[in-house]
KOLDOGU-718419 format. One record per atom (N, C-alpha, C): atom name; residue number from 1; x, y, z. Coordinates in steps of 0.02 Angstrom, whole numbers. Each point is the difference from the previous one (the first is absolute). Layout:
N
PT, CA, NUM, X, Y, Z;
...
% end
This chain:
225
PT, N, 1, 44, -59, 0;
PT, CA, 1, -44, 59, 0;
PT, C, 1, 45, 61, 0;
PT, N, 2, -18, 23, -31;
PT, CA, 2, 53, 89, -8;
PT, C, 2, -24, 42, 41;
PT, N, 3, 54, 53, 20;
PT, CA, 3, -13, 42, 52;
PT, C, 3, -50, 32, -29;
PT, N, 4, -12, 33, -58;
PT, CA, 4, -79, 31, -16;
PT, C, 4, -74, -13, 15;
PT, N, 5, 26, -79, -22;
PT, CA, 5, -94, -41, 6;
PT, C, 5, 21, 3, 65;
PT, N, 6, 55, -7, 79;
PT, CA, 6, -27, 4, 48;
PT, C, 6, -12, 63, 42;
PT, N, 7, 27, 30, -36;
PT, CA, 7, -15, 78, 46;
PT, C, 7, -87, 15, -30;
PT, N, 8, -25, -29, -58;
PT, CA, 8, -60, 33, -41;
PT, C, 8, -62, -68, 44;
PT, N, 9, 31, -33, 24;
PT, CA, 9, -46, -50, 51;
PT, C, 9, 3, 42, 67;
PT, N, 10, 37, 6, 33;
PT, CA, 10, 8, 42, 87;
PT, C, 10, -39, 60, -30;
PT, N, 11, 4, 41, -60;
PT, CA, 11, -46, 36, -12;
PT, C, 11, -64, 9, 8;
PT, N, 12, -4, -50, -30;
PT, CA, 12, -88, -45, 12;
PT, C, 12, -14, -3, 47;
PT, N, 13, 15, -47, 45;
PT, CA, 13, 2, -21, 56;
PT, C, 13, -21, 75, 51;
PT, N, 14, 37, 40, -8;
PT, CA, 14, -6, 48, 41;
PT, C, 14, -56, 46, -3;
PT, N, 15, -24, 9, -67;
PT, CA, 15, -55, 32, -16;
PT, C, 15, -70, -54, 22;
PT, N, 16, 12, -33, -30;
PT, CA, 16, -46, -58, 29;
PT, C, 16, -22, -14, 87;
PT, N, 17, 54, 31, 22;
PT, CA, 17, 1, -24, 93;
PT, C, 17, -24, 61, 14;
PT, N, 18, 19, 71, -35;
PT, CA, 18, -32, 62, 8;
PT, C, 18, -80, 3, 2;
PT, N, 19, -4, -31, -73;
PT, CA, 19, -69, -5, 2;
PT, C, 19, -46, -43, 32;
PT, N, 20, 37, -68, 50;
PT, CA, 20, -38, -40, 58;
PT, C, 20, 6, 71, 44;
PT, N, 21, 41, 31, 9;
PT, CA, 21, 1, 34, 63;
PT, C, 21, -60, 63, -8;
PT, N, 22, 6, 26, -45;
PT, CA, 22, -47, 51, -15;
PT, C, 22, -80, -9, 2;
PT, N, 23, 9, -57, -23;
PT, CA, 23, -69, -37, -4;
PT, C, 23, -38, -21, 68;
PT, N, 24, 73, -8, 41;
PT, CA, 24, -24, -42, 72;
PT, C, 24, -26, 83, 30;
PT, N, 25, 43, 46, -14;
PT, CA, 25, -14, 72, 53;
PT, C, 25, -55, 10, -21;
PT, N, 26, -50, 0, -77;
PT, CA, 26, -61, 37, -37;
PT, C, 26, -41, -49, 46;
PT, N, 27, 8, -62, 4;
PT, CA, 27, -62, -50, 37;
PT, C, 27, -5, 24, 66;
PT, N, 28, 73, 8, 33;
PT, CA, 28, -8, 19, 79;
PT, C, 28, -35, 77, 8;
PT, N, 29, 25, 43, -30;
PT, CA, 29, -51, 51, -6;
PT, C, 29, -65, 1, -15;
PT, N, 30, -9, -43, -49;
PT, CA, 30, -88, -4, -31;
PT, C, 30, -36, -29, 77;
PT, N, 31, 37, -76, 32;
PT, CA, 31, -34, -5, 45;
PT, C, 31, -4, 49, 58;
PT, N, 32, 62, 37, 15;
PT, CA, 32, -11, 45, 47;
PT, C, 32, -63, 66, 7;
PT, N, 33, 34, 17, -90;
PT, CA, 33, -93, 51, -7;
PT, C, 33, -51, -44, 25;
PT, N, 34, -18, -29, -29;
PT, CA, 34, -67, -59, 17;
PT, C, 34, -20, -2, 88;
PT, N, 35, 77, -8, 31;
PT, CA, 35, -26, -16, 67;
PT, C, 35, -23, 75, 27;
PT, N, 36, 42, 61, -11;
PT, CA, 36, -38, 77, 12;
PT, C, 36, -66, 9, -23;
PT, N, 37, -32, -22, -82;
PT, CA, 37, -53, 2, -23;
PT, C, 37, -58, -37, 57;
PT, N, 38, 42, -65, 21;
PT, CA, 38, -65, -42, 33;
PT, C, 38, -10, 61, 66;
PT, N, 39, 51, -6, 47;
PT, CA, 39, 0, 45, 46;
PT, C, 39, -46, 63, -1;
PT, N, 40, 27, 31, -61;
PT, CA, 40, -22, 58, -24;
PT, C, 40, -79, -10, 18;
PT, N, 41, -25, -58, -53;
PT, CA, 41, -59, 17, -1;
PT, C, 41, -43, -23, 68;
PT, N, 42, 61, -50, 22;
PT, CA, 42, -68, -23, 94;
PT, C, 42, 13, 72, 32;
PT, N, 43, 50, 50, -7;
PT, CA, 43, -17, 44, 33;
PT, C, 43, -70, 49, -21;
PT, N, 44, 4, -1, -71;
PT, CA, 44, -58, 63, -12;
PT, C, 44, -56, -44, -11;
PT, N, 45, -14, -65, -10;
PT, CA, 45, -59, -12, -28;
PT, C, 45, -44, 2, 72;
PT, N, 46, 8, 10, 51;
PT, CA, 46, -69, -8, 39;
PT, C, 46, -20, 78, 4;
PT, N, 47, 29, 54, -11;
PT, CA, 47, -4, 43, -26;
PT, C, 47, -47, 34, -48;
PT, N, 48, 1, -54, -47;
PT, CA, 48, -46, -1, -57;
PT, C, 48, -39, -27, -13;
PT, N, 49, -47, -31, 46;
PT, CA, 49, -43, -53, 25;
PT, C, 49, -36, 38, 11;
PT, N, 50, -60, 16, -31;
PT, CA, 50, -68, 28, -5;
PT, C, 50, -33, -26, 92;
PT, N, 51, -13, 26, 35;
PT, CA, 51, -13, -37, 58;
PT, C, 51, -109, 14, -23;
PT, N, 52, -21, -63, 16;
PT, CA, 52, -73, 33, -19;
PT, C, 52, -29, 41, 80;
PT, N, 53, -60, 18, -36;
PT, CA, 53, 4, 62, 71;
PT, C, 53, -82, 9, -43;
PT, N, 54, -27, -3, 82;
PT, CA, 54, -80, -13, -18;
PT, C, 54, -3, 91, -30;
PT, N, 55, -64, 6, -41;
PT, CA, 55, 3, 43, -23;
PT, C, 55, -42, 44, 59;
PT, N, 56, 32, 79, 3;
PT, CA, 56, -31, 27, 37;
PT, C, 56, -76, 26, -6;
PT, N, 57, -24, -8, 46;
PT, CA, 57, -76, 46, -7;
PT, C, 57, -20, 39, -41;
PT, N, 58, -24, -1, -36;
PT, CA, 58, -23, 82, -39;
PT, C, 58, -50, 43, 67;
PT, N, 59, 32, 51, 0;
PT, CA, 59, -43, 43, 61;
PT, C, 59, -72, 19, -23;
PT, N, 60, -59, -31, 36;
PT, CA, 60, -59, 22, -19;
PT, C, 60, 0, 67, -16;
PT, N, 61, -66, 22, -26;
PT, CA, 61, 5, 71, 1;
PT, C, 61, -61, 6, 63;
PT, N, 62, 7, 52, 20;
PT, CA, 62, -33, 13, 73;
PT, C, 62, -51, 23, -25;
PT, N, 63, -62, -37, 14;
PT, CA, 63, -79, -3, 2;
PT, C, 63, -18, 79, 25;
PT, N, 64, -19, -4, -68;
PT, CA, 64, -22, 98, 9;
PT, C, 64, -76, -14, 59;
PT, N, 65, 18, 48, 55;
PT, CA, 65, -66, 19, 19;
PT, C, 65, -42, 23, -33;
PT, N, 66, -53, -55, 24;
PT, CA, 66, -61, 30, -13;
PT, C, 66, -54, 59, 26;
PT, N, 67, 0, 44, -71;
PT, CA, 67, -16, 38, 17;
PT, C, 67, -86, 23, 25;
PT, N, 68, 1, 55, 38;
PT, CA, 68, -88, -29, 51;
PT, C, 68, -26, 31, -72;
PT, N, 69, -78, -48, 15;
PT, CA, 69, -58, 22, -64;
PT, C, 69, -12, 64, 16;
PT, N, 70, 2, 12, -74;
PT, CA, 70, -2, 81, -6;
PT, C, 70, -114, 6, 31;
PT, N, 71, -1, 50, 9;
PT, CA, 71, -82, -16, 26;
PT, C, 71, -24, 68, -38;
PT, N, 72, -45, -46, -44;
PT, CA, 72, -33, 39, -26;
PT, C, 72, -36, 48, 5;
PT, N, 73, -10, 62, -8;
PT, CA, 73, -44, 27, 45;
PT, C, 73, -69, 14, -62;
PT, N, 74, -52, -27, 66;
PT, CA, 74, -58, -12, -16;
PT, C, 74, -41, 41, -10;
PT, N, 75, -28, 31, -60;
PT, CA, 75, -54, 68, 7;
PT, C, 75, -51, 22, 43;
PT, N, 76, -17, 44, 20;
PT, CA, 76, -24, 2, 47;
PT, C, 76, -77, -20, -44;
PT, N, 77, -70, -25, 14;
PT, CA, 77, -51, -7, -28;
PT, C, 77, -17, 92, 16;
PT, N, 78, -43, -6, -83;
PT, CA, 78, -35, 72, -5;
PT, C, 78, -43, 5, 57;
PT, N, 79, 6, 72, 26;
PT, CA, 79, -25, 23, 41;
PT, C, 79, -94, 3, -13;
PT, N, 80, -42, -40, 34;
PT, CA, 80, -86, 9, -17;
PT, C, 80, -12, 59, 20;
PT, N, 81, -47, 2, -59;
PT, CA, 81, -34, 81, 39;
PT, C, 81, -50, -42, 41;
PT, N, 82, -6, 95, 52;
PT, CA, 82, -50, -29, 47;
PT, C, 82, -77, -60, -5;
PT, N, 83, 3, -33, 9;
PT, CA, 83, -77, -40, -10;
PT, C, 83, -29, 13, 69;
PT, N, 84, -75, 46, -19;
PT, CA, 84, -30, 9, 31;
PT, C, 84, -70, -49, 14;
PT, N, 85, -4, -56, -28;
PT, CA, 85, -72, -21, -29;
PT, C, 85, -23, -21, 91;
PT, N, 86, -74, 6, -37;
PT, CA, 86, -42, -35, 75;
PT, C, 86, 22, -74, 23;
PT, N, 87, -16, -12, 48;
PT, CA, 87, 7, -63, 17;
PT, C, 87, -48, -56, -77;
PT, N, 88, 26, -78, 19;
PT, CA, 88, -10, -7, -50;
PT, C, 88, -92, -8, 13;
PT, N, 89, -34, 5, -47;
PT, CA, 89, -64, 3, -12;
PT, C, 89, -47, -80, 40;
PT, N, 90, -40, 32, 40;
PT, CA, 90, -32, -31, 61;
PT, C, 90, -48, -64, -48;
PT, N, 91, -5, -54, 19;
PT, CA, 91, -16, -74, -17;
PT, C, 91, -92, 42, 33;
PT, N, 92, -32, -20, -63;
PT, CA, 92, -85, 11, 6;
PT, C, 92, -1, -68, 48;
PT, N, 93, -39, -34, 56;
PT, CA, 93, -1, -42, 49;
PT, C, 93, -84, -9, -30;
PT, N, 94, -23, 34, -38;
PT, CA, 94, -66, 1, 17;
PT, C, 94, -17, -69, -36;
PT, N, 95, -41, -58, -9;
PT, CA, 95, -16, -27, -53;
PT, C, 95, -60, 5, -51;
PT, N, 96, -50, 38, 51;
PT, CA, 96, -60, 7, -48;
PT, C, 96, -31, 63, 23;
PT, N, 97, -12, 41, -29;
PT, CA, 97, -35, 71, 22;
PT, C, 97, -49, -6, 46;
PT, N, 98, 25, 62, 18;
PT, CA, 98, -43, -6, 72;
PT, C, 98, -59, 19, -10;
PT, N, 99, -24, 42, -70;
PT, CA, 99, -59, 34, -12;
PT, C, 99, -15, -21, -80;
PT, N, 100, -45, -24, 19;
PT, CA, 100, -35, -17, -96;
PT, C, 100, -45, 67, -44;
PT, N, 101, 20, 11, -50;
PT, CA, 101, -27, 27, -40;
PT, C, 101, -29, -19, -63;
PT, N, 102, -17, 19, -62;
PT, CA, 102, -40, -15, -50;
PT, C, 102, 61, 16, -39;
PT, N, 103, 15, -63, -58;
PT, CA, 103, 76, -3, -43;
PT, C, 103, -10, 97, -42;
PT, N, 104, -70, 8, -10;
PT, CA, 104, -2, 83, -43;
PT, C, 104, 37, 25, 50;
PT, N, 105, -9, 12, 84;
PT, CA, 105, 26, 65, 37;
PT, C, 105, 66, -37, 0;
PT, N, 106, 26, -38, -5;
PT, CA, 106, 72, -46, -3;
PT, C, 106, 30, 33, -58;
PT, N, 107, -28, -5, -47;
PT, CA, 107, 41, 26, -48;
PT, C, 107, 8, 77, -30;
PT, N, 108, -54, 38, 20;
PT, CA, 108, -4, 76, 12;
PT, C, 108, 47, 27, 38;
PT, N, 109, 12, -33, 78;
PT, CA, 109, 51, 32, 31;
PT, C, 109, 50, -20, -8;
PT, N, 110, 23, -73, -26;
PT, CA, 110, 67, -23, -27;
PT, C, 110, 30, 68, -44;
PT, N, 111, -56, 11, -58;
PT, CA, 111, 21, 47, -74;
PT, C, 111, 21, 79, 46;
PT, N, 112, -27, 5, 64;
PT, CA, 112, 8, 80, 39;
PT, C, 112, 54, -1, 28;
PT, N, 113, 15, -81, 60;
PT, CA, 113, 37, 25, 1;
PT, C, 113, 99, -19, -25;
PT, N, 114, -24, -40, -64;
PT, CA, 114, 56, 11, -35;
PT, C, 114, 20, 68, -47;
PT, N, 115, -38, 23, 4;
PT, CA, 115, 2, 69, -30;
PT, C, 115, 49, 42, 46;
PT, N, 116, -18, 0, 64;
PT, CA, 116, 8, 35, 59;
PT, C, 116, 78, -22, 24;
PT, N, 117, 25, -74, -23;
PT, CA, 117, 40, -12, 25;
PT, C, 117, 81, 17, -70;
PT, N, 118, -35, 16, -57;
PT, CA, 118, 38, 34, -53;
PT, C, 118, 20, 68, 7;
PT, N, 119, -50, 24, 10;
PT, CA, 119, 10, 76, 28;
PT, C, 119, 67, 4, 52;
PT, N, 120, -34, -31, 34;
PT, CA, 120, 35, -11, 64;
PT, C, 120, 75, -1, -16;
PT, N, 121, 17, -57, -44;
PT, CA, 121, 53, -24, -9;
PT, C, 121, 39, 72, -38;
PT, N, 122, -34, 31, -52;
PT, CA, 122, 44, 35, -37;
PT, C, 122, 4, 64, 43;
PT, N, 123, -35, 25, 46;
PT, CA, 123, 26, 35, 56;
PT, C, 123, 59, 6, 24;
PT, N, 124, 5, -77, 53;
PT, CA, 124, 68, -22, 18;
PT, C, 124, 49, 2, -37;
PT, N, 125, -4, -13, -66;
PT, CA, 125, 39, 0, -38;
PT, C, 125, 48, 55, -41;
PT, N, 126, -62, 58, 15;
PT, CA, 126, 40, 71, 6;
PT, C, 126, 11, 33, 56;
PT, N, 127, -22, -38, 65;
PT, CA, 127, 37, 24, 75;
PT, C, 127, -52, 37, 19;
PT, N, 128, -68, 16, -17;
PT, CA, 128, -28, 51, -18;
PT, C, 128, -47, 0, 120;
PT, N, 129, 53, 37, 17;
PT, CA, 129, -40, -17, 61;
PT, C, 129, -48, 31, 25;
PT, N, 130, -25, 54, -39;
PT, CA, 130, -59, 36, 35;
PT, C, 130, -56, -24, -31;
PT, N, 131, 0, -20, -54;
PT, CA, 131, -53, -46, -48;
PT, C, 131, -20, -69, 49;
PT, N, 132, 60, -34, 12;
PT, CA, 132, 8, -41, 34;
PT, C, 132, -47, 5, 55;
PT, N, 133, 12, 38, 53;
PT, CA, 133, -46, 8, 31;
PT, C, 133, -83, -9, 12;
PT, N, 134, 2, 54, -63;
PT, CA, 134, -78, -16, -15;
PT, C, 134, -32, -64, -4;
PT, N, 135, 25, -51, -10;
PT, CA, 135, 2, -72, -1;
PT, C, 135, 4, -38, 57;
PT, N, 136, 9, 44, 53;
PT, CA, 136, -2, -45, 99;
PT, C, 136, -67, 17, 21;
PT, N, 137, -17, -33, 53;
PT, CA, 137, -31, 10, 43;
PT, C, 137, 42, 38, 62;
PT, N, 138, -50, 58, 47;
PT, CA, 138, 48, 20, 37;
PT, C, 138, 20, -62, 68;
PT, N, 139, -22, -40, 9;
PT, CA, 139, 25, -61, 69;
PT, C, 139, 58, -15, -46;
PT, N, 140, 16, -5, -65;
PT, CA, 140, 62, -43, -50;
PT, C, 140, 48, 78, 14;
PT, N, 141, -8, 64, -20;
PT, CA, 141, 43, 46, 20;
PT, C, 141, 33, 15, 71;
PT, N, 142, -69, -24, 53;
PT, CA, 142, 31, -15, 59;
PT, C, 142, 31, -29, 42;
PT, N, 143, 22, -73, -49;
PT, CA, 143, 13, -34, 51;
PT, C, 143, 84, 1, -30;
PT, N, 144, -7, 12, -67;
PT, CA, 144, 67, 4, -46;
PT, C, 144, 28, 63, 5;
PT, N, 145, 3, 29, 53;
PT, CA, 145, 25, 78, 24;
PT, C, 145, -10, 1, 84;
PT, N, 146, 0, -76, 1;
PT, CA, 146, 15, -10, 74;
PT, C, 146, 72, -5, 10;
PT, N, 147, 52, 23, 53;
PT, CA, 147, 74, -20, -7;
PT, C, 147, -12, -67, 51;
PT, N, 148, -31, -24, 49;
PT, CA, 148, 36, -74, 32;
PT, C, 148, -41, -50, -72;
PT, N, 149, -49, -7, -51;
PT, CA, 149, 17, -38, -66;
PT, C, 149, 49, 33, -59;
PT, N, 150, 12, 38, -1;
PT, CA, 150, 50, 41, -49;
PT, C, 150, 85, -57, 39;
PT, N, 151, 3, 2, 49;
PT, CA, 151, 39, -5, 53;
PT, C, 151, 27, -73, -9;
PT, N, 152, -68, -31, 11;
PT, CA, 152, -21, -69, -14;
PT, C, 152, 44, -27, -79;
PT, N, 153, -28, 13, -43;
PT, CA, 153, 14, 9, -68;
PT, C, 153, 48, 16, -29;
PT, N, 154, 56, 33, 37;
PT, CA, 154, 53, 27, -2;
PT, C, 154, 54, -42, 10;
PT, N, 155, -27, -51, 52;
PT, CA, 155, 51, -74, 25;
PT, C, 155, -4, -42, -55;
PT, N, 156, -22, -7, -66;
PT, CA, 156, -11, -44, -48;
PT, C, 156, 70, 4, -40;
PT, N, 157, 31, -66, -14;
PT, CA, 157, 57, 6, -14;
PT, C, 157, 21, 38, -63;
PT, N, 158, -44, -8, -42;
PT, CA, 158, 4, 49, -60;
PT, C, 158, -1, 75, 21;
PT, N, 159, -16, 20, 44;
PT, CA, 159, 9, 88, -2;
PT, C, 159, 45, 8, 72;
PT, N, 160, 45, -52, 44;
PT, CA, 160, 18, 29, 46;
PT, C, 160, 90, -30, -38;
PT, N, 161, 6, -53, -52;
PT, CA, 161, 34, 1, -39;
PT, C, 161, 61, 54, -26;
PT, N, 162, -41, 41, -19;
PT, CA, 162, 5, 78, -15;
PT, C, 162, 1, 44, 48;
PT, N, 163, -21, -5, 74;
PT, CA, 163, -20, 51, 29;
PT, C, 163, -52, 54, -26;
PT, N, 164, -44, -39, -18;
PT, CA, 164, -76, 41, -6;
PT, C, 164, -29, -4, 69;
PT, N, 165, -26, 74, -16;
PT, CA, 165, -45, 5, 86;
PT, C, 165, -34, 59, -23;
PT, N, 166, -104, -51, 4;
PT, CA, 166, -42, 34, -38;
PT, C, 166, -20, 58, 80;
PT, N, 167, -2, 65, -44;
PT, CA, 167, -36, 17, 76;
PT, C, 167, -67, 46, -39;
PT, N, 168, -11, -12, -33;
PT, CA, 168, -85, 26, -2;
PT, C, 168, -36, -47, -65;
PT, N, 169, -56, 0, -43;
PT, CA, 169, -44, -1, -46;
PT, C, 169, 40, 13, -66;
PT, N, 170, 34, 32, 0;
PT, CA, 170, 46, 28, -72;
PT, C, 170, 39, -47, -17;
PT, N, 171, 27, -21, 72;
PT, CA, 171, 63, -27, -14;
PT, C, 171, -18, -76, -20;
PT, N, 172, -62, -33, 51;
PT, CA, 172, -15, -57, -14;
PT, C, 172, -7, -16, -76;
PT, N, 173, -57, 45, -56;
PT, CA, 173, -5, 15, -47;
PT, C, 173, 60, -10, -50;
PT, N, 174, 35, 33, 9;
PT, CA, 174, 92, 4, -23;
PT, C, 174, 32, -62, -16;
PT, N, 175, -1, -22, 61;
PT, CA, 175, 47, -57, 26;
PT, C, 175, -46, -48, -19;
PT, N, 176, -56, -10, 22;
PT, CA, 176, -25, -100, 1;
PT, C, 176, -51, 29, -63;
PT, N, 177, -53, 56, 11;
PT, CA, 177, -41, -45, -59;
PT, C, 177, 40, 11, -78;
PT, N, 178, 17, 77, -5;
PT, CA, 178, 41, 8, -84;
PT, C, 178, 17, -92, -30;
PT, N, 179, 35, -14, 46;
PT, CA, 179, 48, -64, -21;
PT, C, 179, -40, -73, -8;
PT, N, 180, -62, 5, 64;
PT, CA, 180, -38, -70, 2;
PT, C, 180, -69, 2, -31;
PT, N, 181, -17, 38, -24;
PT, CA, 181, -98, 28, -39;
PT, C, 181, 10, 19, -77;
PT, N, 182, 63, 22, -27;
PT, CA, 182, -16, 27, -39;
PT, C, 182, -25, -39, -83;
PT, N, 183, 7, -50, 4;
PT, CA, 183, 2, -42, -57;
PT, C, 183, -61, -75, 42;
PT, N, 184, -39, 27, 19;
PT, CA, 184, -47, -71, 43;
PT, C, 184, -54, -32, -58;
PT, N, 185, -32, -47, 17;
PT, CA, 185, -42, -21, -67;
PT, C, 185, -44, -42, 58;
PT, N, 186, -50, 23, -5;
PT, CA, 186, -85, -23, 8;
PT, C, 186, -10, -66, -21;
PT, N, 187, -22, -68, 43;
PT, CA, 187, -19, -55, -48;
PT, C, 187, -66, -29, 60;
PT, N, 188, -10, 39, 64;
PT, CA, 188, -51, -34, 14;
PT, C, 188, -35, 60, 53;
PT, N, 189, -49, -23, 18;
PT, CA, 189, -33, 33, 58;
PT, C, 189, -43, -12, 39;
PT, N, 190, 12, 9, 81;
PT, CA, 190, -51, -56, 39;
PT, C, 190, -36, 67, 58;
PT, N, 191, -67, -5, -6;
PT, CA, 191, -46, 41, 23;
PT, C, 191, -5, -13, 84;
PT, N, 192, 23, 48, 41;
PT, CA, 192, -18, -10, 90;
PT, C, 192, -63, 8, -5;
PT, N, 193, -26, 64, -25;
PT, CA, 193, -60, 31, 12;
PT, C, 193, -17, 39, -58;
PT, N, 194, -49, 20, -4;
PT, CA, 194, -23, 71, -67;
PT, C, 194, 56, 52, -15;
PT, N, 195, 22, -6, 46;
PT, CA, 195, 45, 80, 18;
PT, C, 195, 70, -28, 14;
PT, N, 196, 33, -53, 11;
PT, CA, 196, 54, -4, 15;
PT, C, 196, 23, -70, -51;
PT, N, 197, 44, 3, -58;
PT, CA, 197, 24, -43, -28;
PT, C, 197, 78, -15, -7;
PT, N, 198, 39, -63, 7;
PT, CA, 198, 64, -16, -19;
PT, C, 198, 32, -18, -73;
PT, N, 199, 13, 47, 6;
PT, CA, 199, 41, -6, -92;
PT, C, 199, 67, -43, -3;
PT, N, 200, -3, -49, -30;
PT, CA, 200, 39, -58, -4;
PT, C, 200, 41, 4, -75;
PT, N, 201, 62, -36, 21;
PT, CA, 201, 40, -20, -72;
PT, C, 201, 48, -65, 12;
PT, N, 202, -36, -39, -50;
PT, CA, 202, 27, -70, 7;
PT, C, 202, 64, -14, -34;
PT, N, 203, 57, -46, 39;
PT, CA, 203, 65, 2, -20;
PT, C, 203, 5, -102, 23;
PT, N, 204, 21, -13, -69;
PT, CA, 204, 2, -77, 12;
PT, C, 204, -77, -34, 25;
PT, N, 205, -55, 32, -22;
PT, CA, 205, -46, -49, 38;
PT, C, 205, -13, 36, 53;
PT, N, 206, 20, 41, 44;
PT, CA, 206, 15, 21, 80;
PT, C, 206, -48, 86, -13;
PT, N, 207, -39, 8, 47;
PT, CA, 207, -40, 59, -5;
PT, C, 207, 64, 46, 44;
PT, N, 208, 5, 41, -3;
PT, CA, 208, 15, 80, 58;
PT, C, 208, -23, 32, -16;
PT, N, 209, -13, 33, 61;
PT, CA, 209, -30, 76, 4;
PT, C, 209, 52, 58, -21;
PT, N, 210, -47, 47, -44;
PT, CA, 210, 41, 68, -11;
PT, C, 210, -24, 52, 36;
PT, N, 211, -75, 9, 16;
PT, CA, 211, -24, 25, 24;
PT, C, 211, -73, -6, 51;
PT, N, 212, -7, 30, 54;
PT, CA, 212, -68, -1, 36;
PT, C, 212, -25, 93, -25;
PT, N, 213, -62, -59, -52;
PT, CA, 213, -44, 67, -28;
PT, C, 213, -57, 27, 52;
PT, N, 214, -13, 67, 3;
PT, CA, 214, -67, 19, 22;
PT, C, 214, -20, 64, -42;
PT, N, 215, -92, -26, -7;
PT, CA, 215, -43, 52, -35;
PT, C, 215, -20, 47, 57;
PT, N, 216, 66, 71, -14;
PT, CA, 216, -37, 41, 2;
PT, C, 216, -46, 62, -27;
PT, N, 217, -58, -8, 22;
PT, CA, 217, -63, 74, -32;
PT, C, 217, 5, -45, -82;
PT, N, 218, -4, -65, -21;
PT, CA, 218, 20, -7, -62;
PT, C, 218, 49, 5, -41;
PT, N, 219, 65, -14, 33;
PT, CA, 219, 72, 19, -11;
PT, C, 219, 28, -68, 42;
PT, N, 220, 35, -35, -60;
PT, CA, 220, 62, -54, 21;
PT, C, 220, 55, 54, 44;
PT, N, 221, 20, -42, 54;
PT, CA, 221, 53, 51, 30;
PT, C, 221, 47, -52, 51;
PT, N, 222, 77, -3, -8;
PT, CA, 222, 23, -39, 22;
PT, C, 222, -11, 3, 95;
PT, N, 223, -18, -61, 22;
PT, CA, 223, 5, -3, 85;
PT, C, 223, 41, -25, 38;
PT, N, 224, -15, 17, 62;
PT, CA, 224, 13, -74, 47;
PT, C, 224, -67, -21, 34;
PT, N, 225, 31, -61, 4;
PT, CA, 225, -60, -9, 71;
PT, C, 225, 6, -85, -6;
% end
């Protein structure tokens, strides 16, 4: 073997043992990164571990008070005018006349005194009180210009309502009849005597009295008695 081919072998050789050696340091390093990497990562990975975590509450929203009912306010009802009317109209008790006549004088004084009780009516109906008058008897002016029945009459809830307080004949007039006579209607009539008759007006079947008539001198004229 010639000194060339052996110096060009130890050549070899040496590069060759270089490159075991080089090779051995790249592996010992590769594993050494590796063992920092493992390390590395047991240090940070719990780190990075999502931990679960119940989810928090959503905060209600705070329950609005309730607010108070608004209160309506209620109209007041229209004010009534005064109602003056009479008490309500007196139940006839009678069942059969107390006095018989002949159906002609029945129907003669029926026709007088529905006449009497038209008049009458459209009187009242213009307030007309001195006319009015002429149409009483004086015991009916006297007893209706009495103050303990004015007085009396005055306690009726319809005129003390108001504070009505009749104190003479005018006022009664005014107050109870204007409001309770003026529109009346005639449907029957039952004879006491010659001279004293009840003028009736039937409502449902039911007789009341409107008036206690008396003839005087030949003159219908409202009474008492």
């Amino acid at each position: 073997m010639t000194k060339d081919s052996l110096n060009y072998k130890l050549l070899l050789m040496k590069r060759v043992f270089f490159a075991l050696i080089l090779g051995f340091f790249i592996v010992l390093l590769s594993c050494r990164s590796l063992e920092k990497n493992e390390e590395f990562l047991e240090t940070i990975e719990p780190s990075i571990i999502l931990e679960e975590t119940e989810p928090e509450p959503v905060p209600q929203e705070e329950e609005e008070e309730e607010a108070p009912p608004i209160l309506e306010e209620t109209p007041e009802p229209p004010k009534e005018e005064p109602s003056t009317q009479e008490p309500v109209l007196e139940e006839n008790k009678e069942e059969e006349p107390i006095f018989t006549v002949t159906e002609e004088l029945y129907t003669k004084t029926f026709l007088d005194i529905e006449l009497f009780i038209d008049n009458l009516n459209k009187i009242i109906l213009s307030q007309d009180y001195n006319t009015w008058l002429s149409f009483l008897t004086d015991e009916y002016k006297t007893r209706y210009n009495d103050p303990v029945v004015l007085n009396q009459i005055s306690e009726e809830p319809k005129l003390k309502r108001y504070n009505i307080r009749l104190r003479n004949l005018r006022d009664y007039f005014n107050y109870v009849v204007v409001s309770s006579r003026q529109n009346v209607r005639l449907d029957d009539i039952v004879f006491v005597d010659s001279t004293h008759i009840k003028a009736l007006t039937i409502i449902d079947g039911v007789p009341y009295l409107l008036y206690l008539l008396e003839n005087v001198n030949g003159e219908w004229k409202i009474g008492v008695w």
